[in-house]
TISELO-565857 format. One record per residue (C-alpha): residue number from 1; chain; residue in one letter; x, y, z. Coordinates in Angstrom, 2 decimals. Last residue first. Layout:
# TISELO-565857
NUM,A,a,X,Y,Z
...
***
This chain:
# TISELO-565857
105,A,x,36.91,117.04,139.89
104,A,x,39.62,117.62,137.49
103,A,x,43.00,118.49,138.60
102,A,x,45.34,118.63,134.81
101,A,x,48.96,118.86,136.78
100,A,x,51.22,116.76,138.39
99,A,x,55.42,117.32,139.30
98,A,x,58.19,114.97,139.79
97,A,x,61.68,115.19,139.34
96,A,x,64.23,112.73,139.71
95,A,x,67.73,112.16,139.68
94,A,x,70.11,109.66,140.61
93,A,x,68.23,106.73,141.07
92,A,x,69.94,103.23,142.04
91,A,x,71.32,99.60,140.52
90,A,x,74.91,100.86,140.72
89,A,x,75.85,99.82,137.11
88,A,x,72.43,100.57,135.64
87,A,x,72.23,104.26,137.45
86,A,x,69.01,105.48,137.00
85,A,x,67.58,108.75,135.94
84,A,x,64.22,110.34,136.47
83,A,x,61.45,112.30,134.82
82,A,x,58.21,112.62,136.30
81,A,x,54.63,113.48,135.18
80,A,x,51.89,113.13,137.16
79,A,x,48.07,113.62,136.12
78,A,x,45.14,114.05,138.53
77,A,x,41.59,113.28,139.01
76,A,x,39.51,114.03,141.63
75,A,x,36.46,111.95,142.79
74,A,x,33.65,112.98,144.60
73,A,x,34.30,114.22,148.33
72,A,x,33.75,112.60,151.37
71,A,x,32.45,113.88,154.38
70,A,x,33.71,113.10,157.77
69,A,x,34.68,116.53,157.99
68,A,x,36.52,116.61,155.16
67,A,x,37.90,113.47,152.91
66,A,x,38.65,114.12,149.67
65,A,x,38.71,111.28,147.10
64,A,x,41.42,110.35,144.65
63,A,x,41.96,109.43,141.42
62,A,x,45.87,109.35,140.06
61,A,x,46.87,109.10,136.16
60,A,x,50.07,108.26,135.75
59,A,x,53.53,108.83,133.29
58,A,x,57.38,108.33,133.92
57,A,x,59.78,109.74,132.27
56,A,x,63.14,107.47,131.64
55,A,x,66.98,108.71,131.97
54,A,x,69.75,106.11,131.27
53,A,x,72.95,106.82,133.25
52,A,x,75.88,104.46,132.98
51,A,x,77.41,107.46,130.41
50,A,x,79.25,104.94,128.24
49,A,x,77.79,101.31,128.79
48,A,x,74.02,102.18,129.85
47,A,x,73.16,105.39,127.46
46,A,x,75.49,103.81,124.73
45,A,x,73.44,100.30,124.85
44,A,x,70.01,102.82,124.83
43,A,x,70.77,104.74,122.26
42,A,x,71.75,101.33,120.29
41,A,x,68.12,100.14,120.74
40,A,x,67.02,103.97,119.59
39,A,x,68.72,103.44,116.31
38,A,x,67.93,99.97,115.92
37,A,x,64.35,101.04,116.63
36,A,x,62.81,99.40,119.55
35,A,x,60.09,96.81,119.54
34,A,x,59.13,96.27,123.44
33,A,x,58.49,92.68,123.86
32,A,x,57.28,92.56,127.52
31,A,x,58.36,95.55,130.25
30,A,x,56.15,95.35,133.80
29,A,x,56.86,98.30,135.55
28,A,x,56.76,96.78,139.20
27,A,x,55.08,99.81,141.67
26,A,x,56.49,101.87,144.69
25,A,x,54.66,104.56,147.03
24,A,x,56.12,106.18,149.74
23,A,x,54.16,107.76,151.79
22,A,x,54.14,111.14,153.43
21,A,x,51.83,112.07,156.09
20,A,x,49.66,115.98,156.88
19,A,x,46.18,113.67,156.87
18,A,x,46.32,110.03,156.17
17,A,x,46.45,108.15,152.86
16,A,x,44.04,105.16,152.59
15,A,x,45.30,102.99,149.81
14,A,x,44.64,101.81,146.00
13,A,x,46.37,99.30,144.64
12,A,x,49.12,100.41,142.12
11,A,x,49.39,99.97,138.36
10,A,x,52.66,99.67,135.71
9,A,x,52.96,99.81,132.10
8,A,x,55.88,98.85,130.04
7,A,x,57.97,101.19,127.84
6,A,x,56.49,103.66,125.66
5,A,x,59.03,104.91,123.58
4,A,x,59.19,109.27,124.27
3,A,x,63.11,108.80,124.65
2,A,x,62.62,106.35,127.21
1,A,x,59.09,105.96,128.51
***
């Protein structure tokens, strides 16, 4: 999302994550005909050419199953919520933060 605009939408496959590991997870954001305000199009031009740093939040819903003992669990849902910023001009991140919240089993 920038600026609370809905963007594009974005999935990833699901995977087996092992015990005590870190994994880095990336997904396309697929963007198609995204109807901006003029007002929040020129935000956006200002954000890129003036400050080079446009900063987006990023939404997800994660389900997962425990595994324990050889037993698995039932599902568990999760939200995330992170915002970030990207550089346009040097093509890279240069802040993020990340947090989740809303566990449901």
């Amino acid at each position: 999302m920038y600026r609370g605009i809905p963007l594009g939408r974005g999935s990833v496959p699901g995977f087996y994550q092992p015990a005590h590991s870190v994994r880095r997870v990336e997904s396309r954001v697929n963007v198609e005909r995204v109807n901006l305000l003029q007002t929040d199009a020129a935000n956006l031009l200002r954000d890129v050419t003036v400050s080079d740093r446009v900063e987006l939040r990023i939404l997800g819903d994660v389900s997962a199953k425990i595994k324990i003992l050889g037993l698995t669990s039932p599902s568990v849902q999760a939200s995330i919520d992170c915002a970030i910023a990207i550089s346009p001009s040097k093509r890279a991140l240069v802040y993020k933060q990340c947090g989740f919240d809303g566990l449901q089993v």
